[in-house]
C-alpha positions as CSV (number, residue, x, y, z in Angstrom):
1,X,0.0,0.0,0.0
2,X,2.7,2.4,1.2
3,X,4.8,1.9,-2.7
4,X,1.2,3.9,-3.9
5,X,2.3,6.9,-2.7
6,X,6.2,6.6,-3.8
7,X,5.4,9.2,-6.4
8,X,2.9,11.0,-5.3
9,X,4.7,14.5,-6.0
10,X,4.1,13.8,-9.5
11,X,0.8,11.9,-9.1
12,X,-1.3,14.3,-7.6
13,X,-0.9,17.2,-9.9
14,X,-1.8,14.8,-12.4
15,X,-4.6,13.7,-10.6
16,X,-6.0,17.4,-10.5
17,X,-5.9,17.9,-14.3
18,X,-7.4,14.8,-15.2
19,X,-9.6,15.6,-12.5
20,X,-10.9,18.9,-14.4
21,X,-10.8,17.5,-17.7
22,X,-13.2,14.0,-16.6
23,X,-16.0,16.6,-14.7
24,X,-17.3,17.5,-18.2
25,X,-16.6,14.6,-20.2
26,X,-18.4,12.5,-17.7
27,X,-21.5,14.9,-18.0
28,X,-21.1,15.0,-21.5
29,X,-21.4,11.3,-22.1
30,X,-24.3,11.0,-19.8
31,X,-26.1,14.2,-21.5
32,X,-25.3,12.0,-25.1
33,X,-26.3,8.5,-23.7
34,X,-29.7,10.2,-22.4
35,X,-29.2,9.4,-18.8
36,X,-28.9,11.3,-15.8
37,X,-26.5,14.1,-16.0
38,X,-25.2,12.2,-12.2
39,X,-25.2,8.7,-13.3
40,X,-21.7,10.3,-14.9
41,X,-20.0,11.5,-12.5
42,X,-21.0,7.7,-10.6
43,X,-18.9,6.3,-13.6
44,X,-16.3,8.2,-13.3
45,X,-15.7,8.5,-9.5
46,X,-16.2,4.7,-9.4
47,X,-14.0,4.2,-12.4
48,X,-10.6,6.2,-10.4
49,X,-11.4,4.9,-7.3
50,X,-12.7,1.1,-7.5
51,X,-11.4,0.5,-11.0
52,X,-7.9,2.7,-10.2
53,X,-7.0,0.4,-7.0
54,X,-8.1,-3.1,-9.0
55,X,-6.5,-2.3,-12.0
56,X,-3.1,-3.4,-12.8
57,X,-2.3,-0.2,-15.1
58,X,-0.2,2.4,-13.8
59,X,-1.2,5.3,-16.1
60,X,-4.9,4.2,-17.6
61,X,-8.4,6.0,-16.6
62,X,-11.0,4.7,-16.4
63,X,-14.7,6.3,-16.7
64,X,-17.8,6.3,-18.9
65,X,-16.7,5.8,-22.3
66,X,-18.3,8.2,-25.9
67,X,-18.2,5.0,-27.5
68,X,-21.1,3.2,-25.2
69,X,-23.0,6.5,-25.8
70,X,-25.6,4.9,-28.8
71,X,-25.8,1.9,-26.7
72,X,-26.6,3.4,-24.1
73,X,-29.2,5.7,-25.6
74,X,-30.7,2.9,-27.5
75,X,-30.9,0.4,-24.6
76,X,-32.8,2.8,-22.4
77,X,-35.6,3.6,-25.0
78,X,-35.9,-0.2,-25.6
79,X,-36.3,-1.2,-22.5
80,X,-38.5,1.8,-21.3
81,X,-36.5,2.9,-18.0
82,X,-33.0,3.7,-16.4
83,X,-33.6,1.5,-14.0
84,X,-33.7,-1.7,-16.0
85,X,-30.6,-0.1,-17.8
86,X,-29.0,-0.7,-14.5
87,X,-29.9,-3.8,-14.3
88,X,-27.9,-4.4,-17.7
89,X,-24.6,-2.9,-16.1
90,X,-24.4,-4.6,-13.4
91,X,-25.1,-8.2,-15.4
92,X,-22.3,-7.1,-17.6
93,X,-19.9,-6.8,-14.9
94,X,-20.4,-10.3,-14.0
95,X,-19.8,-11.3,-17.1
96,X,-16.3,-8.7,-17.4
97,X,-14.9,-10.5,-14.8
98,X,-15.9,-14.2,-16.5
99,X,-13.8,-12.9,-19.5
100,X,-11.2,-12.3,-17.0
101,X,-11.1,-15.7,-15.2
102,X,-11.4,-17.0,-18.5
103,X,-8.3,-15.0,-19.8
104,X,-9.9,-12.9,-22.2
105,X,-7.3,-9.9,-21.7
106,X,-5.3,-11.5,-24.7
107,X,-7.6,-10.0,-27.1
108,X,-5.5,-6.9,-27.8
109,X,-2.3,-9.3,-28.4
110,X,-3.6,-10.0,-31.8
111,X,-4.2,-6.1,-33.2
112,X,-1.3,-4.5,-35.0
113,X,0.9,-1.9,-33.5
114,X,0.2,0.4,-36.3
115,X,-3.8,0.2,-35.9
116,X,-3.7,1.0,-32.1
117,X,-1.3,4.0,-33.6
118,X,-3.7,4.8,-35.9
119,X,-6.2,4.8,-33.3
120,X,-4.4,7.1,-31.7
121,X,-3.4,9.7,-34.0
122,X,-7.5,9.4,-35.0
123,X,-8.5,10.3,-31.5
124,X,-6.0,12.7,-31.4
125,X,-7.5,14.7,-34.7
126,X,-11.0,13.7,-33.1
127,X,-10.1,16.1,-29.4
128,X,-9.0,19.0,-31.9
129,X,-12.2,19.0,-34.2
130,X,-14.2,18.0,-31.2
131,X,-13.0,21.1,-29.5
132,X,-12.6,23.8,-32.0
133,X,-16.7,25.0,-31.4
134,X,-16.7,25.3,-27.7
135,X,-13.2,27.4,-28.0
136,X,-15.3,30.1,-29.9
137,X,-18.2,29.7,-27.3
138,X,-20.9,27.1,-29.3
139,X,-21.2,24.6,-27.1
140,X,-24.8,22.8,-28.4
141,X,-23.2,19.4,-28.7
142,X,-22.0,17.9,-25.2
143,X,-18.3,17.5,-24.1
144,X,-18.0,13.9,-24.6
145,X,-19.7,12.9,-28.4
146,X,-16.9,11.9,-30.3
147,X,-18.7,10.4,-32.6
148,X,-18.5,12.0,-36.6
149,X,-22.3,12.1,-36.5
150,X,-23.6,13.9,-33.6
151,X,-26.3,14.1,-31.0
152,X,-27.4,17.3,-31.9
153,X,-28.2,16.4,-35.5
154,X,-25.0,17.8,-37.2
155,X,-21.5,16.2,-37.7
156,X,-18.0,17.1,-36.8
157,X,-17.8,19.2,-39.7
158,X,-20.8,21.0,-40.2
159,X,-20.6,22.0,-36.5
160,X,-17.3,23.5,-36.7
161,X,-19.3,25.5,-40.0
162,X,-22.1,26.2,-37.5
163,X,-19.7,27.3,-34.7
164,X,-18.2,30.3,-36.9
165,X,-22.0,32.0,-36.8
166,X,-22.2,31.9,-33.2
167,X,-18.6,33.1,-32.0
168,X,-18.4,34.1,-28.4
169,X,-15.4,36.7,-27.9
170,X,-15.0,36.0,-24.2
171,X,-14.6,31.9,-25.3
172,X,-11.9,33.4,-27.6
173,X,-10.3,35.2,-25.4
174,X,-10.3,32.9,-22.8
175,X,-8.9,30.2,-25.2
176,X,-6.0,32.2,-27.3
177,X,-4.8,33.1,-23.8
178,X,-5.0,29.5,-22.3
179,X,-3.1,28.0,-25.2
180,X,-0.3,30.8,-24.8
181,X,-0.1,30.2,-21.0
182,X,-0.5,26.0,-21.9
183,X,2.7,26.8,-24.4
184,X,5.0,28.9,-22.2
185,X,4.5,26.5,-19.3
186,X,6.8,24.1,-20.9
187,X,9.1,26.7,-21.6
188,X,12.7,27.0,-19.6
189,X,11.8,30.1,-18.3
190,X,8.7,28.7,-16.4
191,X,10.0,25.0,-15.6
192,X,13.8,26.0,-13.7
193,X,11.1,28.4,-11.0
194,X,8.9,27.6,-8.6
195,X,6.3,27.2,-11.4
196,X,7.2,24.3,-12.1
197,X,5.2,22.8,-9.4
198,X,1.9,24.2,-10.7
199,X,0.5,23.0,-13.5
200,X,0.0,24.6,-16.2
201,X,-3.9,22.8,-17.1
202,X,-4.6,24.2,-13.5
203,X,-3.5,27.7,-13.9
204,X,-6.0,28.1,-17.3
205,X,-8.5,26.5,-15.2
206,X,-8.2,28.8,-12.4
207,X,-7.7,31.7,-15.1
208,X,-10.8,30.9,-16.9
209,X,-12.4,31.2,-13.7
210,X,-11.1,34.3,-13.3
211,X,-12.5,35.9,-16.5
212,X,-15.4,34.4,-15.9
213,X,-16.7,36.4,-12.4
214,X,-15.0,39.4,-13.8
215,X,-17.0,39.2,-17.0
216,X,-20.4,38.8,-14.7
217,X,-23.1,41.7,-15.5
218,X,-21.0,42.9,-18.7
219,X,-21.8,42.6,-22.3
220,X,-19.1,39.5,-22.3
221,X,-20.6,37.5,-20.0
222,X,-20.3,33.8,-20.1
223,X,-23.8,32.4,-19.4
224,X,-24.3,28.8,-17.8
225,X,-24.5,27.0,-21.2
226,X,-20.6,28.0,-21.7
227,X,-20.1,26.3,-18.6
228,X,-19.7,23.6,-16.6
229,X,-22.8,22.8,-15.0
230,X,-22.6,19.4,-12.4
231,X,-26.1,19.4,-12.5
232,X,-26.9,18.9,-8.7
233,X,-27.6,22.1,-7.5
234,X,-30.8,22.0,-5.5
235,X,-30.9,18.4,-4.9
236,X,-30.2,16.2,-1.7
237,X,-27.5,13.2,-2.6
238,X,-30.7,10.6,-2.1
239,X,-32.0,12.4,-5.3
240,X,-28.9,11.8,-7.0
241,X,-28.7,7.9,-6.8
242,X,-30.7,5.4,-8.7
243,X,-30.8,1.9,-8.2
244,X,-31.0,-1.3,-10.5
245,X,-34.9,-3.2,-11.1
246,X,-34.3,-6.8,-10.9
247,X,-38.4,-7.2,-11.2
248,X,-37.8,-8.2,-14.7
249,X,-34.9,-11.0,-15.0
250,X,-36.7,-13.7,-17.5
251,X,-36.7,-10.5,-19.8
252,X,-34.4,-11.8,-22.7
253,X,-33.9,-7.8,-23.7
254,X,-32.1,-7.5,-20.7
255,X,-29.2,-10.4,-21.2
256,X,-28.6,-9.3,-24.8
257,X,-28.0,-5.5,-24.0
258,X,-25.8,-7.4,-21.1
259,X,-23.7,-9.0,-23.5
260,X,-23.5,-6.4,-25.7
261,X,-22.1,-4.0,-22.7
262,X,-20.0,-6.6,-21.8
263,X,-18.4,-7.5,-25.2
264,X,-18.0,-4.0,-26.4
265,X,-17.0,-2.2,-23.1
266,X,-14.1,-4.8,-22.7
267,X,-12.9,-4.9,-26.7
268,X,-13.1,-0.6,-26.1
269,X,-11.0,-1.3,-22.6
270,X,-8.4,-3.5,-24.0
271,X,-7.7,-1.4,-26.6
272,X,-7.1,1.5,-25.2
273,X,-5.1,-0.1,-22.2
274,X,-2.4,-1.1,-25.1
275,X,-2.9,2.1,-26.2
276,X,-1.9,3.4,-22.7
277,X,0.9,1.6,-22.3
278,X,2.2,3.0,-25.2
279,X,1.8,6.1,-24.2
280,X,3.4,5.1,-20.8
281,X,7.2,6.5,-20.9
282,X,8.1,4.1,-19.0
283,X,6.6,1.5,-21.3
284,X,5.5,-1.0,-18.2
285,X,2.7,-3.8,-19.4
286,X,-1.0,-3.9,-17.9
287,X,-2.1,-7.7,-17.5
288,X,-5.1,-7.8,-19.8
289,X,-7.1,-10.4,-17.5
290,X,-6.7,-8.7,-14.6
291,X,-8.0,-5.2,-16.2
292,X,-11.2,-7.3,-17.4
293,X,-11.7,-7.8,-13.3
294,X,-11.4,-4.9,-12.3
295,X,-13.6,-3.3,-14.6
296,X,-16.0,-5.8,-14.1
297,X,-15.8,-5.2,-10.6
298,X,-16.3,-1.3,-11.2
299,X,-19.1,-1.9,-13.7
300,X,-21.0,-3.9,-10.8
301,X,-20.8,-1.3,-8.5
302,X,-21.4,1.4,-10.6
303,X,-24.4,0.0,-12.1
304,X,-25.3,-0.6,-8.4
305,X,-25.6,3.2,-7.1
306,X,-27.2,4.5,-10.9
307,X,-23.6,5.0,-12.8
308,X,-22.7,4.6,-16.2
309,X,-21.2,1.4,-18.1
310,X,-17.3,2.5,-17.7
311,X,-14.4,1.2,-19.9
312,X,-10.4,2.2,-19.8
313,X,-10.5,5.4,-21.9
314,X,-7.4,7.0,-23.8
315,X,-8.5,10.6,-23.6
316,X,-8.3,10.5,-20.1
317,X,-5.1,8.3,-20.2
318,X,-3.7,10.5,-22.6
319,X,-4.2,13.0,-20.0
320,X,-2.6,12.1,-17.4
321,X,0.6,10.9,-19.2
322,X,1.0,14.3,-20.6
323,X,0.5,15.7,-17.0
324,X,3.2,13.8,-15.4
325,X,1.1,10.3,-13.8
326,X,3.3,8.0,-12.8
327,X,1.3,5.5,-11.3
328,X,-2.1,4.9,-10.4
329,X,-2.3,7.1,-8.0
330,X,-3.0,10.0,-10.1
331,X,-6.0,8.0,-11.2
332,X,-7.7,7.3,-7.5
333,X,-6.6,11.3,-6.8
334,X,-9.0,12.0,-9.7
335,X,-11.9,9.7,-8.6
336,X,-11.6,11.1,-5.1
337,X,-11.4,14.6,-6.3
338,X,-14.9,14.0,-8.2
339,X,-16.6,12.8,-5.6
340,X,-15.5,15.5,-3.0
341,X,-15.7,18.4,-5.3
342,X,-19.8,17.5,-6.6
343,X,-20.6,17.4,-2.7
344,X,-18.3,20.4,-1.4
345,X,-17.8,22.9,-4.5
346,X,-20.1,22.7,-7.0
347,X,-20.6,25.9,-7.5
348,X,-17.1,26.6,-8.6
349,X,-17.0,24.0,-10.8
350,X,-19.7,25.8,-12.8
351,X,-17.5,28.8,-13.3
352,X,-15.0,27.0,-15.3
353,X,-15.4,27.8,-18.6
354,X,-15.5,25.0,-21.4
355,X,-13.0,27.1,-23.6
356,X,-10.0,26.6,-20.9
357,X,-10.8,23.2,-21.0
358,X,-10.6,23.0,-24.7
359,X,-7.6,24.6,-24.6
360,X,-5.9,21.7,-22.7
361,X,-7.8,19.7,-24.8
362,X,-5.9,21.0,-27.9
363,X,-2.4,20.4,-26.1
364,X,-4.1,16.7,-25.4
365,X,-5.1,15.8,-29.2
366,X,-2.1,17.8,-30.8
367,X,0.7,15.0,-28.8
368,X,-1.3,12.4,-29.7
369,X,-1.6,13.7,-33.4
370,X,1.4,15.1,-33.8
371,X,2.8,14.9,-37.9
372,X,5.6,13.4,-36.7
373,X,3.1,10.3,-35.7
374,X,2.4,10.0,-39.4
375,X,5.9,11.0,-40.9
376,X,7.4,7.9,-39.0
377,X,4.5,5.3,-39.9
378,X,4.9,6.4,-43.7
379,X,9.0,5.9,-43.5
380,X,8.2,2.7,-41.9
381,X,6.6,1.4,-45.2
382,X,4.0,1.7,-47.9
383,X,2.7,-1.8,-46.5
384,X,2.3,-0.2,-42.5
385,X,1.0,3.4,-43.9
386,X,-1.9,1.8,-45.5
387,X,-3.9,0.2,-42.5
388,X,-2.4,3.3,-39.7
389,X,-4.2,5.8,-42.5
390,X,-7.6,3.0,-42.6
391,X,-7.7,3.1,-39.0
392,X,-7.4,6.7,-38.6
393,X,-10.2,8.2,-41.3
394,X,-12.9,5.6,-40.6
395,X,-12.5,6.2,-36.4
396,X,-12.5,9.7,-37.3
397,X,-16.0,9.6,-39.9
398,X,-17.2,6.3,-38.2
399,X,-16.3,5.6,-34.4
400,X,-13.6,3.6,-32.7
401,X,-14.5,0.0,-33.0
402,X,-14.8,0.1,-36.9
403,X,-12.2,2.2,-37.8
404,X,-10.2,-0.1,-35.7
405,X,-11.8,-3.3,-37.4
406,X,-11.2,-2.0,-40.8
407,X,-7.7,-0.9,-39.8
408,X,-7.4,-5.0,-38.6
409,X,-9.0,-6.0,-41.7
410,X,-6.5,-4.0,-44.1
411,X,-3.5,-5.2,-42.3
412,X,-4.9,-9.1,-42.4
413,X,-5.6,-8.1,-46.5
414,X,-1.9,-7.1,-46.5
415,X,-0.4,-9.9,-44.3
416,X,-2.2,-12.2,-47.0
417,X,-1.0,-10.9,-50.1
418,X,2.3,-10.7,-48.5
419,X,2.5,-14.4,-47.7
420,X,1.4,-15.2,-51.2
421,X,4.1,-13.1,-53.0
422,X,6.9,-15.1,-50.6
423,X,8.4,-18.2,-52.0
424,X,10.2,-20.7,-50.1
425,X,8.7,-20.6,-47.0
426,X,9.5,-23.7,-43.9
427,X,9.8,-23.1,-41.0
428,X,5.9,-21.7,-39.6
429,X,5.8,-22.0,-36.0
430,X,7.6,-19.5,-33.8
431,X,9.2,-22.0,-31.2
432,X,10.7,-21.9,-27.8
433,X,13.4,-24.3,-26.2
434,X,15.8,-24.3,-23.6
435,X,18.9,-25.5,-24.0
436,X,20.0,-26.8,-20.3
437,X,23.7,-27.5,-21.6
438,X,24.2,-23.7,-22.1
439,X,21.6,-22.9,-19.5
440,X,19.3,-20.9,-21.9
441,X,16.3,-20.4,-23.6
442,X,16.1,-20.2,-27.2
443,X,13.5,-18.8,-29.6
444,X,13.0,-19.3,-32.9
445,X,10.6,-17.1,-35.6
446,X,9.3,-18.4,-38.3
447,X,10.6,-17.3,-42.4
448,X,7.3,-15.3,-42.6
449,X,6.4,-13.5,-39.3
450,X,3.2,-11.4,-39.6
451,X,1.6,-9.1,-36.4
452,X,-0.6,-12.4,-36.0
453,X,2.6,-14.1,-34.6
454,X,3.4,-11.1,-31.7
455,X,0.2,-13.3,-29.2
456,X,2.3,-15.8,-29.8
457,X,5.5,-14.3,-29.3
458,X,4.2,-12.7,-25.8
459,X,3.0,-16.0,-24.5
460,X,6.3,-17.3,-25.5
461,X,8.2,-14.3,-23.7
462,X,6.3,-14.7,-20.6
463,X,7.8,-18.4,-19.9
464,X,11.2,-17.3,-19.8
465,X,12.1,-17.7,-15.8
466,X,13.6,-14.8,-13.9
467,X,17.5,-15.2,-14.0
468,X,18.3,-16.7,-16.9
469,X,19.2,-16.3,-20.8
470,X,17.3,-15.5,-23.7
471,X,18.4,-15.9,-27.6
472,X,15.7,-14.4,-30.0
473,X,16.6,-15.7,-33.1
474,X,15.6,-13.9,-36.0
475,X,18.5,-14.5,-38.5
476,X,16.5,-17.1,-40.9
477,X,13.4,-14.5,-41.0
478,X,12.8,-13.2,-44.4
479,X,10.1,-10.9,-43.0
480,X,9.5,-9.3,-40.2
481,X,6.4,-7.1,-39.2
482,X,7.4,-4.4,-37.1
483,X,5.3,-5.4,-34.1
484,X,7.8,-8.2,-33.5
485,X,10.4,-6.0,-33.4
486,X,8.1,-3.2,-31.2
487,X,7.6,-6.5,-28.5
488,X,11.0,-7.0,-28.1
489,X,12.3,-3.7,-27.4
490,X,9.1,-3.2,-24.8
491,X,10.5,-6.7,-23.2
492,X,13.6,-5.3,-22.7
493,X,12.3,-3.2,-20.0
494,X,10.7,-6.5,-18.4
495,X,14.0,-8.5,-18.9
496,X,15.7,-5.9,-16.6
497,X,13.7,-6.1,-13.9
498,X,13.4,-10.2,-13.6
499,X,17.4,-10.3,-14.5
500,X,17.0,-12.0,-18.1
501,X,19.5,-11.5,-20.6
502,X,19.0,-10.8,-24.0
503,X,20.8,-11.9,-26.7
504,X,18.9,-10.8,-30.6
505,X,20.5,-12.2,-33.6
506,X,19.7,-10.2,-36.2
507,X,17.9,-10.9,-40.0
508,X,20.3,-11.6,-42.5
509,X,18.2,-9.7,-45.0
510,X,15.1,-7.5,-44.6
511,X,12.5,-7.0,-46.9
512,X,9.7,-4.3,-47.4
């Protein structure tokens, strides 16, 4: 317990900004899935508390997710009440932490590097056009839709058009001098003070608060729709909760929107927890099964008091990586934070304007979509550009889940083709031995080794005993996908710490 706080210096900073960033969001996506505005907040102070301690991730959030929002929304007109819907959550928990016992978490293991990259570059250009209306001040559609066709009728694009006819200059203003203060944060200057310690997502939060009671009575007022708004002014916390109806369990409606929860809410968490652990600087590895628990575990509870259905999400995540998290910590520091701040301050919290939070939003999407993401995946290869630049357009004008599965399906196309064109080919098992005369272990790749062999290649990794020696063999491989090689410099880090010692002999030849 005591090794959670080793870094808390750096953790509850973090915690803070992801904190302010997850208040919104999580009233967003309950505004978009046509719940309670509260049953949000439940998701997400369950989802850094409950799923944060479970969890084996050291940098992942957890919270309601945009891409349940349709289900959601559908579910509760088809089965006529909220309270049924909770019924669903919790059933789907149950079923999470099956998938877990069951060792589920592998799923991920068999995507390609360059789709969860694509992923995130696409979520990345999604936070940018997401936030470009509410940093002029039209803020129709709620913090939280990320999907290309919106609630409010519109789509990404035609809101941004919208936006420019409703421009609020105190938004503007609020924003252009957020992003300048977000910029020279970073700066020398700033980071060898004092400052340093602050950060900078908290000072444009706590400047946009400012502007905002010293534009009050003026012509550039910010009203309450430009706002935060928690939504439980006025009411007592028993008002707040809502509980599950289990009057109608022979009700088959109720088991299929279970599954479906269940299914897409762990397929959404898994990819985004190797998504986060790519992010993760210190490139540490969150056990798949055990992630499936734990958000079952949170999905049960939350469904429990009246919350959302919560996955891992990378927004968050993304979050918190950029504002120094170092473990999981920062996550539980968030959680907390919601759940004292919508009983003790709420009324500040509806002073924060949503243009400084777009601002940080910008710095957010801008590292995870950076053009140097998409210079490096096109050097890489013709062959690795194609599926990264699938991925990313259809989970930009689609949603997550089938840009993803297209991206999967262009890299499988490619990975067939490829195995046509090669001639030759023997040896099509990747194999592990030990050799006790040497006392090591010794594995062996096949000639053609596609991103279908790095599931494999991990199970494989994960046999190797602490203390010993490890020859990856690669010299008879006449090609390699890149996740291969991506999975053994991540191991590296693991080898340190349970004293294994590489050896890597190299491909005689590579081809594209």
């Amino acid at each position: 317990m005591f090794s959670l706080f080793k870094t808390w210096k750096a953790d509850l900073p973090a915690g803070l900004v992801v904190f302010l960033i997850a208040v919104p969001l999580c009233l967003g996506i309950a505004l978009a899935s046509e719940a309670p505005l509260f049953s949000g907040l439940i998701s997400g102070i369950i989802g850094g508390i409950v799923v944060g301690l479970i969890s084996g991730s050291s940098i992942g959030v957890s919270g309601p997710a945009a891409g349940l929002t349709a289900i959601v929304a559908t579910a509760i007109h088809d089965l006529g009440s909220f309270e049924l819907f909770l019924c669903c959550v919790v059933i789907a928990g149950f079923i999470q932490i099956i998938l877990g016992v069951l060792k589920a978490g592998f799923i991920s293991a068999f995507f390609p590097n360059v789709v969860i990259k694509g992923m995130l570059a696409a979520i990345g250009i999604i936070i940018i056009l997401k936030q470009l209306p509410h940093a002029i001040g039209y803020d129709k559609d709620p913090e939280g839709d990320e999907n290309f066709f919106q609630v409010d009728g519109e789509n990404t694009f035609s809101e941004i058009v919208n936006s420019l006819n409703h421009v609020t200059p105190a938004a503007v203003v609020i924003t252009v001098a957020s992003m300048i203060v977000l910029i020279l944060w970073d700066k020398a200057f700033i980071q060898k003070t004092f400052l340093r310690l602050v950060p900078g997502p908290l000072v444009v939060v706590l400047l946009g608060i400012v502007f905002t009671l010293c534009l009050q009575g003026g012509p550039w007022e910010l009203i309450a729709e430009h706002r935060v708004d928690v939504g439980v002014s006025g009411k007592s916390f028993s008002e707040l909760l809502t509980f599950p109806d289990f009057s109608q369990m022979g009700n088959s409606k109720i088991y299929i929107v279970a599954v479906t929860l269940a299914v897409v809410a762990s397929l959404e968490t898994l990819l985004s927890v190797d998504a986060s652990d790519k992010l993760d600087p210190e490139k540490r590895l969150t056990p798949g099964n055990r992630e499936l628990f734990a958000q079952g575990t949170g999905n049960i509870i939350s469904g429990l008091i009246g919350g959302l259905p919560l996955t891992q999400v990378v927004v968050r995540s993304s979050a918190n990586v950029n504002a120094g998290g170092k473990s999981k910590l920062s996550t539980v520091i968030h959680g907390i934070l919601i759940a004292v701040a919508v009983v003790s301050i709420p009324g500040a919290i509806n002073f924060i304007p949503y243009a400084s939070l777009a601002a940080i939003l910008f710095m957010v999407g801008y590292k995870l979509a950076k053009p140097k993401v998409f210079v490096n995946v096109y050097k890489s290869g013709i062959l690795q550009f194609i599926p990264f630049m699938v991925t990313v357009i259809f989970v930009v004008f689609m949603d997550l889940l089938t840009g993803v599965a297209l991206g999967l399906l262009a890299s499988i196309v490619i990975t067939i083709v490829q195995r046509l064109t090669l001639k030759g080919v023997e040896k099509k098992e990747l194999v592990l031995n030990e050799n006790e005369a040497a006392e090591e272990w010794h594995l062996q790749f096949p000639d053609f080794t596609s991103f279908a062999k790095k599931a494999a290649m991990i199970k494989a990794l994960n046999k190797v005993p602490d203390n010993s020696r490890l020859k990856i063999d690669l010299s008879n491989v006449k090609i390699l996908a890149s996740d291969i090689t991506d999975t053994i410099d991540e191991f590296h880090g693991t080898a340190a710490a349970k004293n294994i010692d590489i050896e890597v002999i190299p491909q005689k030849s590579t081809f594209n």
